[in-house]
C-alpha positions as CSV (number, residue, x, y, z in Angstrom):
1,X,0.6,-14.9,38.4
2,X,3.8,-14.9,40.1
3,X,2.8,-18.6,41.1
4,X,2.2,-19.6,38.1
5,X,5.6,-18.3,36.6
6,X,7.4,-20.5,39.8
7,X,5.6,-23.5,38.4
8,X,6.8,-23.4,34.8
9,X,10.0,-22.3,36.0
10,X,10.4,-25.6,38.4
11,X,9.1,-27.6,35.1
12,X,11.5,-26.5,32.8
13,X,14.1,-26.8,34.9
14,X,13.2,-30.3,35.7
15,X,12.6,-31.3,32.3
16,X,16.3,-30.5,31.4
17,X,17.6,-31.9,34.3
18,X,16.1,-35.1,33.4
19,X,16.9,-34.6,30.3
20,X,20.8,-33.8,31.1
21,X,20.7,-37.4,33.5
22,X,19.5,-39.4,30.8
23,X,16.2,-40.8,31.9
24,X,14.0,-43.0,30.0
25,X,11.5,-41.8,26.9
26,X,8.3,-42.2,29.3
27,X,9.9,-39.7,31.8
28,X,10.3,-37.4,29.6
29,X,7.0,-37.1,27.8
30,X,5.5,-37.2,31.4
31,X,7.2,-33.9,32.5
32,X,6.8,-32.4,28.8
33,X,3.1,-33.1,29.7
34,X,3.4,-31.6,33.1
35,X,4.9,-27.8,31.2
36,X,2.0,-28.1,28.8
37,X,-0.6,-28.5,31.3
38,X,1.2,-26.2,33.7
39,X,2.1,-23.2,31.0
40,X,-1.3,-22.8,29.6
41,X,-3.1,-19.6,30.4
42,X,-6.4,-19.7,32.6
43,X,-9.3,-20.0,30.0
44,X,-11.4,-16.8,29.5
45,X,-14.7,-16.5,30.2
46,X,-17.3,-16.4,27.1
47,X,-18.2,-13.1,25.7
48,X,-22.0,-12.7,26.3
49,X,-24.4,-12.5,23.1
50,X,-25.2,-8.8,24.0
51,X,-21.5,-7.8,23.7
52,X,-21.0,-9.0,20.1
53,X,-24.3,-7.1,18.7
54,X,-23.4,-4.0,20.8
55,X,-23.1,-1.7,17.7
56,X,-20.1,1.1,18.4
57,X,-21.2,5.0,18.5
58,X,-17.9,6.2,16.7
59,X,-17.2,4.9,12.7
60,X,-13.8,5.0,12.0
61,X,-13.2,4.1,8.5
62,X,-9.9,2.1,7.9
63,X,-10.0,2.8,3.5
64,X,-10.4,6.3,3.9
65,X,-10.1,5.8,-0.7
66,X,-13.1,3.4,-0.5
67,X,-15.4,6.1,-1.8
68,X,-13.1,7.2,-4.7
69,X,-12.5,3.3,-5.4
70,X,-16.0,3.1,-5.8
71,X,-16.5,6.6,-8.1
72,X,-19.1,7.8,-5.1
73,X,-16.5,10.3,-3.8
74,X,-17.2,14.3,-4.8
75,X,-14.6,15.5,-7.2
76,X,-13.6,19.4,-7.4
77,X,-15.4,20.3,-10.4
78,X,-12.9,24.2,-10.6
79,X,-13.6,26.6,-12.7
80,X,-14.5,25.5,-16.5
81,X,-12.7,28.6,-17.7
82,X,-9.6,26.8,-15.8
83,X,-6.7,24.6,-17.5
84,X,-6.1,22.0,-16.6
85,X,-9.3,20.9,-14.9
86,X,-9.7,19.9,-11.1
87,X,-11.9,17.1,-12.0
88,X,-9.9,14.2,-10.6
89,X,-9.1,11.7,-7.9
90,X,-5.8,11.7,-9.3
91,X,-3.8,13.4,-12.0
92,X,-0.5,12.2,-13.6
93,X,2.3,15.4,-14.6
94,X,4.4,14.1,-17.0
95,X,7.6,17.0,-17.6
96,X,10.5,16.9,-20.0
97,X,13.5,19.4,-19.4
98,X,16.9,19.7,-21.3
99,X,18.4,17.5,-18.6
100,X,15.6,15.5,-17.1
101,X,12.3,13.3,-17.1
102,X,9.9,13.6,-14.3
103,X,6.5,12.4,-13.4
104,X,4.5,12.9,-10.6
105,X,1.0,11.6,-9.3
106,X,-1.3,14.4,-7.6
107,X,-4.0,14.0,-5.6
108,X,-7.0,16.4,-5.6
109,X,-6.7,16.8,-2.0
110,X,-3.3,18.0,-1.6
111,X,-0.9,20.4,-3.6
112,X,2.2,17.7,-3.4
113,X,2.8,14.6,-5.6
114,X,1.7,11.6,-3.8
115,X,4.3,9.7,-6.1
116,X,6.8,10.9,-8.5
117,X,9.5,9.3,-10.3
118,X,12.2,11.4,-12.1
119,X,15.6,10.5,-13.6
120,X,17.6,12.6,-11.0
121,X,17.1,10.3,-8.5
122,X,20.3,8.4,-8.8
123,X,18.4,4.4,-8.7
124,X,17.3,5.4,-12.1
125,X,19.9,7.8,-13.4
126,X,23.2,4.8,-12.9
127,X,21.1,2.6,-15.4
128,X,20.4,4.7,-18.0
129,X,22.8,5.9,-20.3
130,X,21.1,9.6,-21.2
131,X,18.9,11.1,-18.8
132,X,16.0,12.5,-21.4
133,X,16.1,10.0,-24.3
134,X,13.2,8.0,-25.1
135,X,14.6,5.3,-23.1
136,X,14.4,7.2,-19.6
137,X,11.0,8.1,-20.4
138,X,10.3,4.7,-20.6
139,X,12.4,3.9,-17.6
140,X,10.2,6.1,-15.6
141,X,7.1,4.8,-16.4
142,X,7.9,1.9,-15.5
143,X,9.6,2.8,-11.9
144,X,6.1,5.1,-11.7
145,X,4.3,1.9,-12.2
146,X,5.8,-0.3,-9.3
147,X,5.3,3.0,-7.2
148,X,2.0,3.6,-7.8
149,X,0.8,0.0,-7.7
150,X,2.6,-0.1,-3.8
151,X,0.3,3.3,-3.0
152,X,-2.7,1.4,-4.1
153,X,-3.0,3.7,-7.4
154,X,-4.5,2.0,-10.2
155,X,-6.1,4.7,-11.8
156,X,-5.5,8.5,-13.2
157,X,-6.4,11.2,-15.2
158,X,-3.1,11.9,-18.0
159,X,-3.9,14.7,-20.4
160,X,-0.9,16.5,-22.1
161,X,-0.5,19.2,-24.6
162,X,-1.7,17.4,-28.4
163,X,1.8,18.7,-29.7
164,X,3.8,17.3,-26.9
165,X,1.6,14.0,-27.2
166,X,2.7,13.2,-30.6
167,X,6.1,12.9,-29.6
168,X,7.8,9.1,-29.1
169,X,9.0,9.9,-25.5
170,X,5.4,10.4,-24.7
171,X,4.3,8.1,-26.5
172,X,6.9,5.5,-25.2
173,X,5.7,6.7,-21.1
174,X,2.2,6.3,-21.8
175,X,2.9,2.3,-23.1
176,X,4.8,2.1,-20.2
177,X,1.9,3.1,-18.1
178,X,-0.4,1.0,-20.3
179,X,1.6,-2.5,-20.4
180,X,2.2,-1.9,-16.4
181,X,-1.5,-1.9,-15.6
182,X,-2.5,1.6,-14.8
183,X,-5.9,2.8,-16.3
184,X,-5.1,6.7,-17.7
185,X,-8.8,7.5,-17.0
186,X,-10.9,7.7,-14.2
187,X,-14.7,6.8,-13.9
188,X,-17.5,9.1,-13.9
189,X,-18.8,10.0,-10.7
190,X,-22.4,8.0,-9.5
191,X,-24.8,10.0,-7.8
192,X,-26.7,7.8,-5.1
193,X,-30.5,9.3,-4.4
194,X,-32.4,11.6,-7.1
């Protein structure tokens, strides 16, 4: 190796001192031929045939959301007694307070938003002019769009309250949603075998 590194080395530095005297266009390309040959790597040797069927012991799956992409994954069925229902891959919380609008995407897996979007953050706040109009609902659905399309999140349970859905700040989020792409349903879950 350490041969090798000499060789190209003594090349290169030939090839600009040739190039620094001046010498003719057929000198040149002969020592730019001469670093080719002498910078390429020794070739390796061929895998044999029984090394590419060799099938690995250990899975390790890379789309670990390939199942629920496909509606095979199990969903937590909960208690039917319970509001709201656990039956999800992923469910979207959509919250109004005096002073703010917040949404947040949940997984059924985990007890923290895997996105959220909410006009305290101060990207969204500086270019809206009232922080819980209908216009900062709609602000956040789309931001919630763009975020949820980077994580890969194309689909989600919404259900809100029927009196609370009626309203034009719901109603302008939820056409946010819409025009940006999301699905606001989820599949049914397919059950493989009998």
């Amino acid at each position: 190796m350490a041969a090798l590194v000499g060789d190209i080395s003594r090349s290169v530095r030939l090839l600009f001192a040739q190039r620094h005297r001046g010498w003719s266009l057929g000198a040149r390309t002969q020592s730019l031929s001469l670093a080719r040959c002498v910078s390429q790597a020794a070739s390796q040797p061929e895998p044999a045939a029984d090394d590419n069927e060799a099938v690995s012991q250990t899975f390790v799956n890379r789309n670990p959301r390939n199942l629920e992409q496909m509606a095979l994954a199990v969903k937590d069925r909960g208690w039917k007694t319970s509001w709201p229902h656990r039956e999800f891959y992923h469910r979207l919380v959509f919250t109004r307070s005096q002073h703010h609008v917040s949404a947040e995407v949940f997984s059924c897996s985990s007890p923290t938003p895997v996105v959220s979007c909410s006009t305290k953050e101060w990207a969204v706040k500086r270019e809206l002019a009232s922080t819980q109009c209908v216009a900062a609902c709609q602000a956040v659905g789309e931001v919630l769009v763009q975020r949820c399309h980077r994580a890969g999140i194309t689909r989600m349970v919404y259900r809100s309250i029927p009196w609370q859905f009626r309203s034009d700040a719901v109603q302008s989020f939820r056409t946010a949603l819409k025009d940006g792409g999301l699905v606001l349903s989820e599949p049914r879950r397919k059950y493989i075998g009998s």
